[in-house]
C-alpha positions, -999 to +999 in steps of 0.1 A: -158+250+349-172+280+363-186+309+343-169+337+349-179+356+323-189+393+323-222+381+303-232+353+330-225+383+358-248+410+339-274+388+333-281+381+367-294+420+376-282+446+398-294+428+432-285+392+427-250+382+416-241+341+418-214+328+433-187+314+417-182+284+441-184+251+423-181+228+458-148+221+454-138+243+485-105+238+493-073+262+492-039+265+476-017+273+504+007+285+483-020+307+461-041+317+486-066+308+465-098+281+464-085+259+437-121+254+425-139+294+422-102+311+425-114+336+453-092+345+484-097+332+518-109+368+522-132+370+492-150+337+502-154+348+542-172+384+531-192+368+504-225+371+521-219+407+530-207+423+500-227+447+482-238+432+445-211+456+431-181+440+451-196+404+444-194+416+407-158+428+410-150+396+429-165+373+402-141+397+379-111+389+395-117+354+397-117+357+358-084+379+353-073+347+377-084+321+359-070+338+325-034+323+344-049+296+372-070+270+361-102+260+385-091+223+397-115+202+406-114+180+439-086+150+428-067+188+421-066+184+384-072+209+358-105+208+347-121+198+314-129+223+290 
């Protein structure tokens, strides 16, 4: 499961924030959403050009999503804890 936590994000400095992909890259047509790192279509596409601030909010909302979405993992199951 990917870390999304505000800890893992913080720990990583104020130049260099990690994406939350975890290769499962593929989207929830009804979501919006990549089943795998929860980001938008959107989110994904700007990644390499945000600032480390809006990567940091980004990783954020994956984690207020994930409180409600589980990441799925390629067969598009929940994944393990």
């Amino acid at each position: 499961m990917p870390d999304f936590s505000p800890t893992s994000v913080a720990n990583l400095g104020d130049d260099l924030v990690t994406s939350p992909c975890i290769s499962v890259c593929a989207v929830d047509k009804t979501l919006g959403l990549c089943i795998g790192c929860l980001r938008t279509l959107k989110e994904i596409g700007l990644w390499r050009s945000m600032t480390p601030a809006e990567k940091k909010a980004t990783v954020a909302a994956c984690a207020e999503r994930a409180k409600t979405i589980p990441p799925r993992g390629k067969d598009w199951l929940p994944l393990p804890e």
